[in-house]
NUVEXFI-480396 format. One line per 5 residues: number of its first residue (from 1); their letters; for each residue x, y, z of N, C-alpha, C. Coordinates in steps of 0.05 Angstrom, whole numbers, m for minus. Layout:
<sites>
NUM = a = X:Y:Z:X:Y:Z:X:Y:Z ~ ...
</sites>
This chain:
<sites>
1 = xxxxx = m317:m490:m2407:m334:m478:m2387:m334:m494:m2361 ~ m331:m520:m2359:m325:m535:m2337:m302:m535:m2326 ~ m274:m520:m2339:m262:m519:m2322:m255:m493:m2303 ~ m266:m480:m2315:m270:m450:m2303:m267:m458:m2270 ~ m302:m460:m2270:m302:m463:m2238:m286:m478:m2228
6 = xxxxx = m285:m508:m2232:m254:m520:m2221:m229:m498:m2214 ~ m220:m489:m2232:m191:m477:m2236:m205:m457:m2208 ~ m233:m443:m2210:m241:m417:m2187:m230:m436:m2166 ~ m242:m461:m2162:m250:m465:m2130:m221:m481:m2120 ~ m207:m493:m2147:m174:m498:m2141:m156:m463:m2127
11 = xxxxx = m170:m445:m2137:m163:m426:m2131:m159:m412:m2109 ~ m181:m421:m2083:m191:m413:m2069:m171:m422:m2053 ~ m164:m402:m2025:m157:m409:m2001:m163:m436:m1987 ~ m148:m452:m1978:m154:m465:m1960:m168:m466:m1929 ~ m197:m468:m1921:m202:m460:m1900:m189:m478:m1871
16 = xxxxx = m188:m462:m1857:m172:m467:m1834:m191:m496:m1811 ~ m189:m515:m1795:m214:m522:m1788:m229:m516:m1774 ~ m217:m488:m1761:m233:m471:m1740:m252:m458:m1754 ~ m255:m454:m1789:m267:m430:m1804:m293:m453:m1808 ~ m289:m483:m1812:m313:m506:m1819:m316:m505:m1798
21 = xxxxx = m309:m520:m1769:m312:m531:m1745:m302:m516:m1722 ~ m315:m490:m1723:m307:m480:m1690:m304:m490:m1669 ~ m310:m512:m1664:m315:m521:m1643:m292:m549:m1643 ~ m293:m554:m1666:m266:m571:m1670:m231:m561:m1666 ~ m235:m534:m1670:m214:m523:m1669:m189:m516:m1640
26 = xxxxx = m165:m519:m1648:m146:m521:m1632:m137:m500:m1626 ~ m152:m477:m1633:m133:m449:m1624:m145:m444:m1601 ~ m128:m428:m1582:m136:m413:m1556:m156:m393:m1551 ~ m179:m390:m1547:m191:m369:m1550:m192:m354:m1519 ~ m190:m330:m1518:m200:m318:m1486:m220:m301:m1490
31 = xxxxx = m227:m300:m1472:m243:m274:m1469:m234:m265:m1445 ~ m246:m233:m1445:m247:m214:m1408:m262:m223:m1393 ~ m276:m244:m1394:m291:m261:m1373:m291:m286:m1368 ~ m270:m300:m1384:m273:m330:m1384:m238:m337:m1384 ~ m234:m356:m1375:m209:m370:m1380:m204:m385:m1413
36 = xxxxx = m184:m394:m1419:m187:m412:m1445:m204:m444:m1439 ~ m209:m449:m1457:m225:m478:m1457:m197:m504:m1446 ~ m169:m489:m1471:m145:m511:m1462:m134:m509:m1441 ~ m119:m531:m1420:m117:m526:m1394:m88:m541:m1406 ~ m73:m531:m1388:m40:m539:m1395:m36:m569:m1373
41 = xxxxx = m21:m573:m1383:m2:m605:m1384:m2:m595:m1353 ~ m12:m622:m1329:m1:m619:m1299:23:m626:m1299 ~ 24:m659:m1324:50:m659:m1317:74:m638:m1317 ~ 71:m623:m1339:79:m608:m1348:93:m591:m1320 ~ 67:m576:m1307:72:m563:m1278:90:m574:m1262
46 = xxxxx = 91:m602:m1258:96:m614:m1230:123:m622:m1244 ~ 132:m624:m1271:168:m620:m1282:178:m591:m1277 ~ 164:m580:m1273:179:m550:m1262:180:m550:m1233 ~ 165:m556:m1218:161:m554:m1190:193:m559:m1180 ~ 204:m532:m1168:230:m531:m1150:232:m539:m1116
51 = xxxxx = 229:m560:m1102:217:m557:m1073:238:m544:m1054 ~ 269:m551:m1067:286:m524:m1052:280:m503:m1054 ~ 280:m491:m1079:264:m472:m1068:247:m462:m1063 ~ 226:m464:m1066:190:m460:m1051:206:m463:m1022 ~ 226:m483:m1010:231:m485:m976:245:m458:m970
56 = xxxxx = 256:m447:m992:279:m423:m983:262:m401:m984 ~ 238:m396:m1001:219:m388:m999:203:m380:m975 ~ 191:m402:m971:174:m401:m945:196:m396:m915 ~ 224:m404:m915:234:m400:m891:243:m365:m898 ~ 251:m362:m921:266:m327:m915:230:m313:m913
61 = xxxxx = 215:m321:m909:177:m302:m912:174:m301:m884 ~ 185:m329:m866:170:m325:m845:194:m317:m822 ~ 218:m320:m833:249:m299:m813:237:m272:m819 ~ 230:m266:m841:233:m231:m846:206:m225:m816 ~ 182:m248:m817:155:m237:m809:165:m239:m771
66 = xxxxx = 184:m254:m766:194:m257:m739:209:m228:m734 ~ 225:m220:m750:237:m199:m751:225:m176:m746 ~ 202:m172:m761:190:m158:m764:177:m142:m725 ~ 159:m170:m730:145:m172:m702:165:m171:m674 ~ 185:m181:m676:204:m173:m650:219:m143:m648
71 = xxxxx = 228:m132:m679:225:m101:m688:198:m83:m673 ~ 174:m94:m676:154:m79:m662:156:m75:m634 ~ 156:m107:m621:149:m109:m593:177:m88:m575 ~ 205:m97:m596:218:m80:m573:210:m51:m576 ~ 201:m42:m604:195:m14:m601:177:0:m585
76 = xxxxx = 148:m19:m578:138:m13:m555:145:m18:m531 ~ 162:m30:m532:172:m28:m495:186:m2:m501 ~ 202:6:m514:227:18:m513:208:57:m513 ~ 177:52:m527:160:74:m518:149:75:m490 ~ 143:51:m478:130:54:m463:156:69:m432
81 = xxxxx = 180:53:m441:198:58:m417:204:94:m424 ~ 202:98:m451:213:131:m445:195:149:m442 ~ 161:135:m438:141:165:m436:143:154:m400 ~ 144:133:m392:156:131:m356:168:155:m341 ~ 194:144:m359:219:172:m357:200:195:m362
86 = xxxxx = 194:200:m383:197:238:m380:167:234:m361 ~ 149:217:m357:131:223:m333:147:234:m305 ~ 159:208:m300:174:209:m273:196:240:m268 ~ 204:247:m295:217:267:m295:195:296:m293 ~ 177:290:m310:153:312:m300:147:327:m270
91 = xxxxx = 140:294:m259:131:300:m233:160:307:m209 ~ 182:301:m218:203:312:m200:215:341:m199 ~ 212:346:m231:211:378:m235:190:391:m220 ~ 165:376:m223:146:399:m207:149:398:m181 ~ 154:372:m164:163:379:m137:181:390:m126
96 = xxxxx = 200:387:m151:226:405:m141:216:439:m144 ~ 205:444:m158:192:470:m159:172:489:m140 ~ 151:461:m123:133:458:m105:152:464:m75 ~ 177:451:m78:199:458:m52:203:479:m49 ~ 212:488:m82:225:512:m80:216:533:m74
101 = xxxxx = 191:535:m78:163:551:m84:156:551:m39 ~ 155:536:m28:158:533:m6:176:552:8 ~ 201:549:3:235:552:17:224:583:14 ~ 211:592:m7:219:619:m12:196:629:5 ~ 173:620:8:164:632:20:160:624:47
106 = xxxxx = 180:607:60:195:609:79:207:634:94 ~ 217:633:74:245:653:75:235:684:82 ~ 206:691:61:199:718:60:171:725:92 ~ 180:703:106:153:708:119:164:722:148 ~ 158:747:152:175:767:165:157:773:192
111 = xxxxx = 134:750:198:116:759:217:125:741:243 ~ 144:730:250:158:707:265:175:713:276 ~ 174:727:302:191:729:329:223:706:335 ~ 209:681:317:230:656:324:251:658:300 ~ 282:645:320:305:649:304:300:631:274
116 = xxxxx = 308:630:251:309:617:237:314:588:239 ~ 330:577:255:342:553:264:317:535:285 ~ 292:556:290:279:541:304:257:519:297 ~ 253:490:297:238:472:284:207:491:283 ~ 202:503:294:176:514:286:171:527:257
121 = xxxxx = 201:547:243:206:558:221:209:534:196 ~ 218:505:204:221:486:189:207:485:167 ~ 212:486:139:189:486:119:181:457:116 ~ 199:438:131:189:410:127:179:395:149 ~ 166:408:162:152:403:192:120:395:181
126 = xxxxx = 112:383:193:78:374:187:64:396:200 ~ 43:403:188:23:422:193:m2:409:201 ~ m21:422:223:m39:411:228:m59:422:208 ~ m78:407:201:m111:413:187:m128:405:210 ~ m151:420:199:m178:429:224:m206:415:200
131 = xxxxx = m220:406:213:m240:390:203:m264:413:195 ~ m287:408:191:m309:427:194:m315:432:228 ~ m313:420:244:m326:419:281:m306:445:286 ~ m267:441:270:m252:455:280:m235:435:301 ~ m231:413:292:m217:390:306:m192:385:282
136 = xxxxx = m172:380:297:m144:372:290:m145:353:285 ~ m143:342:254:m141:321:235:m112:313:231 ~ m103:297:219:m83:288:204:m85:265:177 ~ m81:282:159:m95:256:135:m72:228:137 ~ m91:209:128:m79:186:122:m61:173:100
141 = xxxxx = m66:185:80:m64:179:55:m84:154:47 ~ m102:148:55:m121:126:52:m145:133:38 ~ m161:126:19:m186:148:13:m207:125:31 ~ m204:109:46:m229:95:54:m230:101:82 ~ m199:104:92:m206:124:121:m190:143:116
146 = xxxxx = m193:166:105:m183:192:99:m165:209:118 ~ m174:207:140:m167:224:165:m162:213:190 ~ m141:216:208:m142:210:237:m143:237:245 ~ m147:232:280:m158:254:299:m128:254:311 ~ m117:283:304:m94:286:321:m96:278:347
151 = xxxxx = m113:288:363:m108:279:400:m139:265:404 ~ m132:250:417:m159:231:426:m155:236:465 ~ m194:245:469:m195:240:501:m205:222:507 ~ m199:200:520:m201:177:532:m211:174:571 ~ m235:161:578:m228:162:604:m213:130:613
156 = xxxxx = m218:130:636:m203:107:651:m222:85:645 ~ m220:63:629:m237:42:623:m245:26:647 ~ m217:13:648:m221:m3:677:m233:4:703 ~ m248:31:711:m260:43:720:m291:35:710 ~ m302:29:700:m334:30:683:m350:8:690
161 = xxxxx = m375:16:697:m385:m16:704:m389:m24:686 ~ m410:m58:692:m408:m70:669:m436:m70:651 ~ m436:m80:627:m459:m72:614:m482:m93:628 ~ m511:m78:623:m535:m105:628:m539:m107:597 ~ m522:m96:580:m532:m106:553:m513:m128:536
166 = xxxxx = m521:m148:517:m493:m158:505:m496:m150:475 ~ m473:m152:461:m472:m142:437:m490:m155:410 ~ m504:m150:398:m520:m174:372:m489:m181:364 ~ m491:m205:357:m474:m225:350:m456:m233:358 ~ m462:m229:383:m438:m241:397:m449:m273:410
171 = xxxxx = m429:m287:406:m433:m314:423:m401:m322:440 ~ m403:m333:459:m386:m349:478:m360:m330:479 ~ m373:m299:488:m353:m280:499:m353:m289:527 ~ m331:m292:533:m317:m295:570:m312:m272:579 ~ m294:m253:561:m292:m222:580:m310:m213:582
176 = xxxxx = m319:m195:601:m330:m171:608:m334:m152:582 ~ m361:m150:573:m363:m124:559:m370:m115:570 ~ m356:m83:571:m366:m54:596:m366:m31:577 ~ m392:m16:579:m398:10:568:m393:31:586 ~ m370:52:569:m357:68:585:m377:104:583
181 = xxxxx = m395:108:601:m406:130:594:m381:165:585 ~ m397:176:576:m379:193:561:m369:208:579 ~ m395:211:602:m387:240:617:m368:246:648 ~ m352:215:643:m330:205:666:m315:229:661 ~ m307:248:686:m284:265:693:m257:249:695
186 = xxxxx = m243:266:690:m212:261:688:m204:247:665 ~ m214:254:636:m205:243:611:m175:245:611 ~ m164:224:592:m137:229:588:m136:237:553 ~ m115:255:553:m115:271:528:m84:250:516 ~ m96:236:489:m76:227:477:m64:242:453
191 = xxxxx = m38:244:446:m32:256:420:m15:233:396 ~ m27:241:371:m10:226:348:13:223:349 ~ 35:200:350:59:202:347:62:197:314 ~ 56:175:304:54:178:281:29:153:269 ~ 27:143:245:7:124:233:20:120:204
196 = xxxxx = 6:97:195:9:85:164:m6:59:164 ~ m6:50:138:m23:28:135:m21:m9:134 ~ m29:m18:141:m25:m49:145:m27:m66:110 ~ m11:m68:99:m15:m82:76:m8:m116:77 ~ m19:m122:69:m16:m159:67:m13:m169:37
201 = xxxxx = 5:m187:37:10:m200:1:29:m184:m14 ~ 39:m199:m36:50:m182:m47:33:m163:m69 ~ 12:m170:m65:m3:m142:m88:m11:m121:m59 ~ m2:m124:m47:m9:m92:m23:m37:m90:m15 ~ m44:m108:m13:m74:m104:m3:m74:m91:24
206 = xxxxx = m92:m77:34:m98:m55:53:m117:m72:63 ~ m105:m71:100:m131:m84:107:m140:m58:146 ~ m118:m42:151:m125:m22:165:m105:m2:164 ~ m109:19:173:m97:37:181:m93:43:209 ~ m74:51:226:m63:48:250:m50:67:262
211 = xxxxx = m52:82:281:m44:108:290:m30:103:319 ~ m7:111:327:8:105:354:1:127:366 ~ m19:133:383:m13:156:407:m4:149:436 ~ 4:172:443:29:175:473:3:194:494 ~ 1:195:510:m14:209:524:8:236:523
216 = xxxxx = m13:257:530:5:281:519:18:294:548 ~ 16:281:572:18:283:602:48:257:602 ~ 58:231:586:78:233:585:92:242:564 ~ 88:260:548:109:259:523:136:267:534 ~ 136:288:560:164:290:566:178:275:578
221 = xxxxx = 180:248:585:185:231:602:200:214:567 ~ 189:209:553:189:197:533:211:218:521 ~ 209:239:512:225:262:507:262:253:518 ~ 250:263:537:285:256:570:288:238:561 ~ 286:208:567:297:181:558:307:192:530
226 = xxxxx = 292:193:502:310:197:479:328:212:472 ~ 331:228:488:358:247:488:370:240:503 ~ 370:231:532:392:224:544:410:207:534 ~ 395:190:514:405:160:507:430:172:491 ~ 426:190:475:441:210:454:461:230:469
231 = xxxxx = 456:245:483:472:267:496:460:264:528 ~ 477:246:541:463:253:582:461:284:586 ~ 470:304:577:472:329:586:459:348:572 ~ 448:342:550:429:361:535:403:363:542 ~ 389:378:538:357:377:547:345:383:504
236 = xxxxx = 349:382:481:351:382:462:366:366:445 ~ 359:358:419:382:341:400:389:364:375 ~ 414:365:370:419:387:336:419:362:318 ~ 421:367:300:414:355:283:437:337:274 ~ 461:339:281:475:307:276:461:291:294
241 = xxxxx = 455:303:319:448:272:342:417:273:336 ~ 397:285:320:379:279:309:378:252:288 ~ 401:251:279:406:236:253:413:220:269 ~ 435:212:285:439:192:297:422:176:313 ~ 397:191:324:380:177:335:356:162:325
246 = xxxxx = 355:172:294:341:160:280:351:143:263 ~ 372:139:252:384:122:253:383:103:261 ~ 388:101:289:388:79:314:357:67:307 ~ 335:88:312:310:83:309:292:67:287 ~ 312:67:260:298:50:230:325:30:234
251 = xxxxx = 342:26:252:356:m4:249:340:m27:265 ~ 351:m43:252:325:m66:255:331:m81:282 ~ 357:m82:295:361:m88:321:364:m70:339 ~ 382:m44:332:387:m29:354:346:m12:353 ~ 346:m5:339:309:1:349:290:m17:357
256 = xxxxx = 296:m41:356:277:m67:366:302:m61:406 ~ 319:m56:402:330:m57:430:327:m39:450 ~ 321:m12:428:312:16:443:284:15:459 ~ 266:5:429:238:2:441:228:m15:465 ~ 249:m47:465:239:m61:489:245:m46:507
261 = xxxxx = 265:m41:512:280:m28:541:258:m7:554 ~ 248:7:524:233:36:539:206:22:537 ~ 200:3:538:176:m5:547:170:m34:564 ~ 189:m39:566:195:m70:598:202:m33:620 ~ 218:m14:616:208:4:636:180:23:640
266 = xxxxx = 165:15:626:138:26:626:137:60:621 ~ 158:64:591:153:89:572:143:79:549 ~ 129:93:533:118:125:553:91:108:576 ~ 91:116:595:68:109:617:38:100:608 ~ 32:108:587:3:107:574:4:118:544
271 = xxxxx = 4:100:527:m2:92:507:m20:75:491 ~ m31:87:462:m48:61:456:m42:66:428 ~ m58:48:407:m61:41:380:m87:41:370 ~ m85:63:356:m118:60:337:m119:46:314 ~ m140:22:311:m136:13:282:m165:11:280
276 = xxxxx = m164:24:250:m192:19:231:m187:10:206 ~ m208:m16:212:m203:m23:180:m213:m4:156 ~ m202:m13:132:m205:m1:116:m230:m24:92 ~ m233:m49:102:m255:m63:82:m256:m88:110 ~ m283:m90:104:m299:m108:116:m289:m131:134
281 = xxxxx = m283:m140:159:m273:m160:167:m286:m172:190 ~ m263:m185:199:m284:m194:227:m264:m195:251 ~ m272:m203:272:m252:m202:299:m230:m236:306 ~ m241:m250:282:m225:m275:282:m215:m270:263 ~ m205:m258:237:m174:m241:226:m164:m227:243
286 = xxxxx = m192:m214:249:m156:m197:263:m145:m207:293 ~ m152:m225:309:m144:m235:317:m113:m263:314 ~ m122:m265:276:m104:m287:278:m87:m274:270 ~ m76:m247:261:m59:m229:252:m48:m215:280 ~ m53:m209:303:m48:m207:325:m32:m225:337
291 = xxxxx = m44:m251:334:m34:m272:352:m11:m284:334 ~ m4:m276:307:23:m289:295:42:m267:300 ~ 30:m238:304:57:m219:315:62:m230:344 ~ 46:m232:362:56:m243:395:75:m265:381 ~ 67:m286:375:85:m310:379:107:m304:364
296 = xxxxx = 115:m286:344:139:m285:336:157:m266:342 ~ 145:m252:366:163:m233:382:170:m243:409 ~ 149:m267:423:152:m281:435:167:m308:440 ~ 177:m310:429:191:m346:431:191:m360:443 ~ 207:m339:458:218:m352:475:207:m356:505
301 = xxxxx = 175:m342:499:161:m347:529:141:m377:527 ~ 145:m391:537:125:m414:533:117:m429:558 ~ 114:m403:585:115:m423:607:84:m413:610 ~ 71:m429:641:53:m425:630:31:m396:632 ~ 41:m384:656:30:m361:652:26:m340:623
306 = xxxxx = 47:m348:611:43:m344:586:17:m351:566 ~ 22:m378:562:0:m388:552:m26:m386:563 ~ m27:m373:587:m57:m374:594:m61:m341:589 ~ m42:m326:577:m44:m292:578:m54:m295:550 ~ m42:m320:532:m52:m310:506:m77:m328:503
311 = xxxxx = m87:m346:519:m125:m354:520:m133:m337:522 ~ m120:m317:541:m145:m287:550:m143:m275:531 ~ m122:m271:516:m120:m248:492:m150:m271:466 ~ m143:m283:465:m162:m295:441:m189:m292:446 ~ m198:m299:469:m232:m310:483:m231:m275:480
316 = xxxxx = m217:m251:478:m227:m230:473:m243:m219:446 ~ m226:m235:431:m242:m235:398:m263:m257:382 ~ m271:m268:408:m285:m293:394:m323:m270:399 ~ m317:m259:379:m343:m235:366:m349:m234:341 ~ m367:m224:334:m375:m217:299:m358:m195:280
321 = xxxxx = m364:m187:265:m360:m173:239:m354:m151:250 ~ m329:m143:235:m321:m109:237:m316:m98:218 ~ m339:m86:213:m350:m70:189:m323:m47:194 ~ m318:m39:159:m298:m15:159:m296:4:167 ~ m280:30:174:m281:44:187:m297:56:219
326 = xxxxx = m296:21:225:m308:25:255:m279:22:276 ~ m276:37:299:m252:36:308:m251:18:324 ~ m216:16:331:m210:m4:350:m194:m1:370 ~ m186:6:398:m169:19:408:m157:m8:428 ~ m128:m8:428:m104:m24:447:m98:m5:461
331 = xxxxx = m98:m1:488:m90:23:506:m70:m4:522 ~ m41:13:524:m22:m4:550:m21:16:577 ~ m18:16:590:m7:29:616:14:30:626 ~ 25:32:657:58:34:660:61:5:662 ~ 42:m8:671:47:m34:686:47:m50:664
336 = xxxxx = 30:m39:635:34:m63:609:16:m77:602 ~ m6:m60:623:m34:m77:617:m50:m72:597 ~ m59:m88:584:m66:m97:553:m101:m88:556 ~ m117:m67:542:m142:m61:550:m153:m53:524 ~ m182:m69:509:m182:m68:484:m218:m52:486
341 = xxxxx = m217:m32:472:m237:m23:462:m245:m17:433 ~ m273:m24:433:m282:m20:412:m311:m21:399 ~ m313:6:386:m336:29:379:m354:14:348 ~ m376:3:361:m394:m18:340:m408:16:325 ~ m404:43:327:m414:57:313:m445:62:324
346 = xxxxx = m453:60:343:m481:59:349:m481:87:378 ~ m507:80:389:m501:106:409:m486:104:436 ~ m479:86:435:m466:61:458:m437:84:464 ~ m432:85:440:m404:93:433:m380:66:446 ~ m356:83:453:m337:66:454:m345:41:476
351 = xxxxx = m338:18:473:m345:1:495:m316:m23:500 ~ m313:m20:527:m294:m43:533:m295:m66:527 ~ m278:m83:512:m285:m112:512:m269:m130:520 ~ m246:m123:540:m228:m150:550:m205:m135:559 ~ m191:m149:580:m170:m132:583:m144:m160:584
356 = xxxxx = m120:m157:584:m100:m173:585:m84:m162:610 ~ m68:m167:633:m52:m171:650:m20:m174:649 ~ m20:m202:628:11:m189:631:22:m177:612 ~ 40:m165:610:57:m139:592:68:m149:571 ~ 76:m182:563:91:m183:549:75:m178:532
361 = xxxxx = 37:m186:523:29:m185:507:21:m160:500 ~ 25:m140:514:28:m115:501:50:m108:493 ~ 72:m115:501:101:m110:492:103:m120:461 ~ 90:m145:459:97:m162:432:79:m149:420 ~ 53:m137:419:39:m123:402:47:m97:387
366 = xxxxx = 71:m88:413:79:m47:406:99:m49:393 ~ 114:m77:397:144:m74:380:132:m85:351 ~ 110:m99:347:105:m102:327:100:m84:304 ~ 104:m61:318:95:m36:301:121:m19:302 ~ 140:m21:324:160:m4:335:184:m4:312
371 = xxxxx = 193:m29:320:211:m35:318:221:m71:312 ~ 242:m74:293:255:m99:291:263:m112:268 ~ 259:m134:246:267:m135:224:251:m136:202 ~ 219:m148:212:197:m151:203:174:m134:220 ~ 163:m117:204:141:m103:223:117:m96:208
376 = xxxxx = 93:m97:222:70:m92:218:65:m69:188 ~ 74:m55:187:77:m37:172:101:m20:173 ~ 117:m23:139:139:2:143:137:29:157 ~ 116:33:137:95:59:127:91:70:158 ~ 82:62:175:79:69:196:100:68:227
381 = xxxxx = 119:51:218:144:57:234:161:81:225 ~ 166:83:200:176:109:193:168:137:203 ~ 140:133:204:123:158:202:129:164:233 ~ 126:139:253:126:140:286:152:149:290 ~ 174:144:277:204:155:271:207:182:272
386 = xxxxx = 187:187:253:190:225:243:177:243:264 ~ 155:235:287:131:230:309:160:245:329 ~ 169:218:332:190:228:357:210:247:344 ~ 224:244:327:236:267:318:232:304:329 ~ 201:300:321:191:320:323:193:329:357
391 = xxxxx = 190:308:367:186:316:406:219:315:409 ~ 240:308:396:257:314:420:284:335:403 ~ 262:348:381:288:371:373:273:388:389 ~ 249:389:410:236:411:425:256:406:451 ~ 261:426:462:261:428:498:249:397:505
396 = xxxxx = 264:399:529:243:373:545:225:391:567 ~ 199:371:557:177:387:572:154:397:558 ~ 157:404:534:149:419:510:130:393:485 ~ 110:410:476:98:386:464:101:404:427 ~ 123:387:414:107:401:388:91:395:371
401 = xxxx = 75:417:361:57:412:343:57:392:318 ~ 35:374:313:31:356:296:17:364:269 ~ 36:359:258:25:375:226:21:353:198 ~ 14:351:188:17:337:164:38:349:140
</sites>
C-alpha cells in the first residue's frame, strides 16, 4: 500500500517551472497591451547594424525627395507661363475682334459726304469726349488725374499786375508773384498736341502727367515747316512721307535735330506744358528734376549769362508743397521766354510765379520732352508724335480734330 502512491506520484508529469514559479519562468509572454518582459541582446542589434547601408538608404530617400520637389517647382512655372499665354492670347483675340468690329462699322457708315481716303473716315484717328459742362476732354490713362482739357484759354501773363497778396508758405521768393484776373480780353486758345506720364525708377513710379499744347493760331505755321521739311511742294503728307516723317520724329538724333531747329526759330510761336502731379510733392523736386534735364541738354553752355538764367529759373521754385492734381503751366513764346504758372486750387485761380528770359532754358526744357536719346517720358513723346501726325496729313491751315 506504500508503494502505490509512490509508483502514482513517480507517475505524474513533470511540472514545468513556469507551472511552480510563474514568475521564475523563461517563456515569452505578450499580451495586446503590453510588450514582453524579455528585451533582446543590444549587443545582439548593434552585430547586425549595416552603416553602408542605412548611408545608401538615407542618400537614395533624400535624391528621390529633391526630385520630387524640383518635379513640382518646374511644374508650376511651366502652369503659371501657359495660363500667361492663353491670357495674353485671350486678350489679342478680343482686340483683334474689337478692330474688326470697328473696320466694319467703318465701312457701313453711309452718312459721310468725305472720300474714304480722308483722315477724318480713319477708324484709328482719336475721338474727342465731352465732360458733363460739355468741354473737350482727353483721357489720360491715369486714374489719379483721369482727364486733360483738350484746348486751354490762356491770357497774356506778363501783362498782369502784381499781387498785394503773398502765397501761405512761401518764404525767400525773389520773383514776382502776379494774379492774373480771369476777365483779361484777348485770351489765347491753346490745343493738345499730345501727353503721357513722367515715371521715375525702375519700378515706374508716377510722379505727373504732362500735356504739350501749340496755340491753335500757330498750328499752321508748325503744319508748313513739317511738310516742307518732307515734300517743299506739297501743302499735305500721304502716307509714305507720313511714315517717313515720323520716323525722323522717334529717332533719337534726327528728332532731337528737328525739334532744336524748329524751336532756336521760334516754332510753333506759343507754346506751353501742363503738368500735374499725380501724388503729393513739393516745388524743390520738381525743381531738381527740371534743373538735371537743363543741364544735360545744356553742356555745353556755361558762360555766364547762362548761369545767372538758371539762378532765375531756381529762386522760382524756392515755395511749398504741391499737393496732387493741382496744375502747373511752362508757357514759351517766339522769343523763348520761359513763364511759369501755377493754380494753388483756391479762388485766386491761376497765378504767375516767375518768368525766365533766355530761351535756352526753355529750349532745354521742350526737347526734354521732344526729342533725343533720353527723354522725360516715352509715353508722351510718342503720343506728341501721333499729335503732329494728325495736323499735317490735314491741308495746311486746317486744324484737326483731337480725339482719344
Amino acid at each position: 500500500m506504500l508503494r502505490q502512491p509512490l509508483a502514482r506520484g513517480l507517475a505524474r508529469p513533470l511540472l514545468s517551472p513556469g507551472t511552480v514559479c510563474p514568475r521564475c519562468s523563461l517563456t515569452l509572454r505578450r499580451t495586446f497591451i503590453g510588450r514582453s518582459r524579455q528585451r533582446p541582446d543590444r549587443k545582439a542589434e548593434l552585430d547586425t547594424l549595416n552603416v553602408n547601408r542605412l548611408a545608401a538608404q538615407y542618400n537614395e530617400y533624400y535624391s528621390t525627395r529633391q526630385q520630387a520637389l524640383a518635379a513640382g517647382a518646374a511644374a508650376g512655372v511651366i502652369s503659371i507661363i501657359y495660363v500667361c499665354w492663353q491670357i495674353s492670347k485671350k486678350l489679342t483675340e478680343d482686340g483683334g475682334k474689337e478692330e474688326e468690329g470697328q473696320r466694319q462699322r467703318a465701312l457701313t457708315q453711309l452718312d459721310s459726304a468725305l472720300p474714304p481716303g480722308d483722315p477724318v473716315n480713319d477708324v484709328n484717328r482719336k475721338v474727342v469726349k465731352h465732360d458733363e459742362q460739355g468741354r473737350e476732354i482727353v483721357a489720360t490713362g491715369n486714374s489719379t488725374v483721369p482727364e486733360f482739357p483738350r484746348t486751354l484759354e490762356l491770357p497774356d501773363f506778363t501783362n498782369a499786375g502784381p499781387s498785394t497778396e503773398t502765397p501761405s508758405g512761401v518764404a525767400g521768393v525773389t520773383s514776382p508773384t502776379l494774379v492774373v484776373p480771369s476777365s483779361i480780353a484777348g485770351d489765347t486758345e491753346y490745343t493738345l498736341v499730345g501727353l503721357g506720364t513722367r515715371s521715375v525708377s525702375f519700378l515706374s513710379i508716377n510722379v505727373y502727367v504732362l500735356g504739350y499744347y501749340v496755340a491753335t493760331a500757330d498750328i499752321a505755321e508748325l503744319q508748313e515747316r513739317l511738310v516742307r521739311r518732307v515734300s517743299p511742294v506739297a501743302t499735305t503728307l500721304v502716307s509714305t512721307e507720313k511714315g517717313e516723317l515720323r520716323a525722323k520724329l522717334l529717332d533719337a538724333v534726327e528728332g532731337e535735330r528737328i525739334w532744336d531747329e524748329l524751336l532756336k526759330s521760334g516754332i510753333p510761336a506759343r507754346s506751353l506744358i501742363r503738368v500735374v502731379p499725380v501724388r503729393d510733392t513739393d516745388f524743390h523736386h520738381l525743381r531738381d528734376g527740371f534743373v538735371r534735364a537743363i543741364q544735360a541738354r545744356e553742356v555745353k553752355n556755361t558762360d555766364e549769362e547762362f548761369g545767372e538764367a538758371m539762378r532765375e529759373f531756381k529762386k522760382i521754385f524756392n515755395r511749398g508743397k504741391v499737393p496732387k492734381r493741382q496744375e502747373m503751366l511752362m508757357l514759351r513764346d517766339k522769343k523763348g521766354k520761359l513763364t511759369l504758372v501755377y493754380d494753388e486750387g483756391n479762388s485766386a485761380g491761376r497765378q504767375l510765379i516767375g518768368t525766365v528770359d533766355d530761351e535756352r532754358i526753355s529750349r532745354a526744357l521742350w526737347m526734354n520732352y521732344l526729342g533725343g536719346k533720353k527723354v522725360a517720358s516715352e509715353e508722351a513723346r510718342k503720343n506728341i508724335v501721333n499729335g503732329v501726325m494728325e495736323f499735317v496729313e490735314r491741308p495746311i491751315g486746317t486744324v484737326a480734330t483731337q480725339v482719344l
